[in-house]
C-alpha positions as CSV (number, residue, x, y, z in Angstrom):
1,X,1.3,16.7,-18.8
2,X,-1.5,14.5,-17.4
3,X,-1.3,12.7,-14.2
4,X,-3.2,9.7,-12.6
5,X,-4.6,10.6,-9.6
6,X,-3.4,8.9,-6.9
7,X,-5.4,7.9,-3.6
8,X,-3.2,6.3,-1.0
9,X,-4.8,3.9,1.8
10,X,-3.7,3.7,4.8
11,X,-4.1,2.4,9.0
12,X,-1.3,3.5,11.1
13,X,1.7,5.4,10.9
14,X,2.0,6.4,7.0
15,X,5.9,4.9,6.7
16,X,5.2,3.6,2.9
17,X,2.6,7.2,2.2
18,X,6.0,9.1,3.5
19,X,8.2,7.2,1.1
20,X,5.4,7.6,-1.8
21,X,5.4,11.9,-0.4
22,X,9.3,11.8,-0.7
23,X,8.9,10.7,-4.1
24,X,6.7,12.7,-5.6
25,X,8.8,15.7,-3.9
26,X,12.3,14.1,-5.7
27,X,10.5,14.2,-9.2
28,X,10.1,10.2,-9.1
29,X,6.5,10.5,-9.8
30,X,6.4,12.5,-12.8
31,X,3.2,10.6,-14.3
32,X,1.5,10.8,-10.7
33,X,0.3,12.8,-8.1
34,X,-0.8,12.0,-4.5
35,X,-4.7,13.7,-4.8
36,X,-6.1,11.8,-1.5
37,X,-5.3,9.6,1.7
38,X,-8.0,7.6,3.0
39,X,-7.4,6.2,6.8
40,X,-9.5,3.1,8.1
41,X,-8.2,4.7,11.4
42,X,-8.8,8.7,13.2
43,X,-6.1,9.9,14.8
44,X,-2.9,7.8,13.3
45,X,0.4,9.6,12.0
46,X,-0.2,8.6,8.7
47,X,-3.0,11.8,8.7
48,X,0.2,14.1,9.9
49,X,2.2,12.9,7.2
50,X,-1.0,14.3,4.6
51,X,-1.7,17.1,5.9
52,X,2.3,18.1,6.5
53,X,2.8,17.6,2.5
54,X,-0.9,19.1,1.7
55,X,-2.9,16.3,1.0
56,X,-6.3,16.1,1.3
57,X,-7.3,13.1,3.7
58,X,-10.7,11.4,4.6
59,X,-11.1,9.1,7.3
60,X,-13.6,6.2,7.2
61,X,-13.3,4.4,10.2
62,X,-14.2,0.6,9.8
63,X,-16.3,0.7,13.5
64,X,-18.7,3.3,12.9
65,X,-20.1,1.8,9.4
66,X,-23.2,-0.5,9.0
67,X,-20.5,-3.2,7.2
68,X,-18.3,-3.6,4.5
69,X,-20.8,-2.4,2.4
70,X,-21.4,1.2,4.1
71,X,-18.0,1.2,4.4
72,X,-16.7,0.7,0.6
73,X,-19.7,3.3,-0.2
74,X,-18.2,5.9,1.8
75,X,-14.7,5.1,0.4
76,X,-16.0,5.0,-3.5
77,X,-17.8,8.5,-2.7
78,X,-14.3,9.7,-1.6
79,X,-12.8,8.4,-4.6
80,X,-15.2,9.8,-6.8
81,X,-14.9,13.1,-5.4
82,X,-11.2,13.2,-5.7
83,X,-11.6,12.0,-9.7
84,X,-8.9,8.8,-8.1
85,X,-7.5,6.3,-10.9
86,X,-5.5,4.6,-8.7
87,X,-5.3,3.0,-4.9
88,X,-2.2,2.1,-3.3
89,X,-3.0,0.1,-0.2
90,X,0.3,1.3,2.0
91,X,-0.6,-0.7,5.3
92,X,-4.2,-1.0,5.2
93,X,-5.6,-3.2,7.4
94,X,-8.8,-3.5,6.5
95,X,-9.9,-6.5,3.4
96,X,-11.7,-4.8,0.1
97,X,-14.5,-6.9,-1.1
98,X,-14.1,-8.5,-4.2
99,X,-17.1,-6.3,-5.1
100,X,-15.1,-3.3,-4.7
101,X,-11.8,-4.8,-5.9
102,X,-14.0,-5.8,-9.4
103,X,-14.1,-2.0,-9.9
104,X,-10.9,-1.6,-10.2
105,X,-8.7,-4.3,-12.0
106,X,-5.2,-3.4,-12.4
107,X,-5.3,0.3,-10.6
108,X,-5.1,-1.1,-6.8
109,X,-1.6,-1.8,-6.0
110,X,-0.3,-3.1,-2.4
111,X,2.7,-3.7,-1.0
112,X,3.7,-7.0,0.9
113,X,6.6,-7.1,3.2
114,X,7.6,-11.1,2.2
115,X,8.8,-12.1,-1.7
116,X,5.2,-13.5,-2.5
117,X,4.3,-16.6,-2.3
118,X,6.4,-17.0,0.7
119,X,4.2,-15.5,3.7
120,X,1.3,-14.3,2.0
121,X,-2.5,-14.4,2.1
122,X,-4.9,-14.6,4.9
123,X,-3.5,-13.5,8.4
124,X,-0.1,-12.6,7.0
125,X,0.5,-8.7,7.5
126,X,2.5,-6.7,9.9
127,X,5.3,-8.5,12.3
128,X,3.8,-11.7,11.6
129,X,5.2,-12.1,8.2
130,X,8.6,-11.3,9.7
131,X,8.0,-14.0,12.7
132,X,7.2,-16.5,10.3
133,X,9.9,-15.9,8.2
134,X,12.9,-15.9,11.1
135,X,10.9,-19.3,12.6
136,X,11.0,-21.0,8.9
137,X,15.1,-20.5,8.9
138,X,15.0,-18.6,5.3
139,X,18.4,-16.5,4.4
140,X,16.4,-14.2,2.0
141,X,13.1,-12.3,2.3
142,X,12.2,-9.2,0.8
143,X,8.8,-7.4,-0.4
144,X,6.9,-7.7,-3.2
145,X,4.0,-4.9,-5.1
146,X,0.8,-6.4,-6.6
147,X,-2.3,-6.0,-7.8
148,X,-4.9,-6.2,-5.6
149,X,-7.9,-8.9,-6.3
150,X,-10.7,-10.4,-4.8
151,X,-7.5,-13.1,-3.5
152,X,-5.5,-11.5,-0.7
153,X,-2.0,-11.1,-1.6
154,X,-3.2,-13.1,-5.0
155,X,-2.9,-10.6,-8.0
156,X,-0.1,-10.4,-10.3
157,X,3.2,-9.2,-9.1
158,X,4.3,-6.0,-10.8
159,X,7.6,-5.4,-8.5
160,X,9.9,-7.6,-6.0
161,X,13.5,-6.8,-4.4
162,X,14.9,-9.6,-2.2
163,X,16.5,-8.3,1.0
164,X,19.2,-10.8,3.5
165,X,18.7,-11.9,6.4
166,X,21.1,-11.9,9.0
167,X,21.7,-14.3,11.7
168,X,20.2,-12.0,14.9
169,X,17.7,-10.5,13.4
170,X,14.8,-10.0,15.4
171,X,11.2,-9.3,13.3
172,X,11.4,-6.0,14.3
173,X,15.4,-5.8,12.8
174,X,14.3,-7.5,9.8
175,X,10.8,-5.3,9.4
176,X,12.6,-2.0,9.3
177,X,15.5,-3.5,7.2
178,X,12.7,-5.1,4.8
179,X,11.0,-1.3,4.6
180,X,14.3,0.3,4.2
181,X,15.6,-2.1,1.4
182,X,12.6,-2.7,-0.6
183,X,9.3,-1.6,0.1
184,X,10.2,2.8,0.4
185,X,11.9,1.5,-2.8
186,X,9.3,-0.6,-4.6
187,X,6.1,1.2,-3.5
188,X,7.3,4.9,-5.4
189,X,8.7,2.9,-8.4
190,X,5.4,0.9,-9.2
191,X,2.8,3.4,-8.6
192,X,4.9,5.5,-11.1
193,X,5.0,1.9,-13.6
194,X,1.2,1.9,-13.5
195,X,0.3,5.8,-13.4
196,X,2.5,6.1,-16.7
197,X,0.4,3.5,-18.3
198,X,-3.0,4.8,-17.1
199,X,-1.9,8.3,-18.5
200,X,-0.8,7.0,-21.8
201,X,-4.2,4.9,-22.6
């Protein structure tokens, strides 16, 4: 059976690439397979997690390129080289040009930890989203997978799963309970909802 090959983006420790990598192991991922991990950063735990389950990885740190430019180039060569049809951005912290976003409508896919359009775009990633979300009082949060365009956070929603908060929650609490709850959940679930439609064109 043909698979999409799947190129998984990532920053730091590789929490959402593990829960993609369990996935794939359980069978969940039958129309995908996890071909490359591409790290903005050298030395983060996310590269473990890759080479642990075999995976090839490439690192294209954002500091030692010209600019965004040099940088996507280097990323697209990776991509190319790998034969990628699709990105999952799992806690990349770097912004895709809408250039490079252009080149691939409906095959990038990120996850958010907030239910979008609550605590999204611009500036909202990481423990922030969970700070902003205890100081605003709300009872329910969650996470939400989308398409990535040229509009952080702003392409269509594909996946969400709402997720209580509870009265002492800390952002850290609620982060973990957030990535427990919904995005280990979501992430697997959608990248497997778009690699069975790229396969099936």
């Amino acid at each position: 059976m043909k698979k999409a090959n799947i190129a998984v983006f990532v920053s730091g420790g590789g929490t959402n690439l593990q829960a993609l990598i369990n996935a794939e192991a359980r069978g969940d991922l039958p129309s995908g397979r996890l071909a490359l991990v591409v790290s903005s950063k050298s030395g983060v735990y996310a590269l473990e997690r890759a080479e642990q389950a075999g995976i090839p990885a490439v690192v294209v740190p954002r500091k030692t390129c010209a600019g965004q430019a040099e940088f996507e180039a280097r990323i697209s060569a990776a991509l190319e080289e790998y034969r990628i049809d699709l990105i999952v951005l799992a806690g990349f912290l770097s912004i895709l040009s809408a250039d490079f976003t252009r080149r691939w409508p409906e095959r990038i896919i990120n996850v958010h930890p907030s239910l979008i359009p609550s605590f999204c775009g611009q500036g909202f990633y990481g423990l922030k989203v969970h700070e902003e979300a205890l100081k605003r009082g709300v009872k329910v949060t969650g996470a939400t997978v989308h398409f990535v365009n040229e509009i952080p956070d702003g392409g269509r929603i594909l996946l969400q799963k709402a997720v209580d908060v509870l009265p002492d929650d800390t952002p850290e609490t609620l982060q973990r309970r957030v990535m427990e709850q919904a995005e280990w959940q979501l992430l697997p679930a959608a990248a497997e909802l778009v690699a069975r439609e790229l396969v099936g064109e």
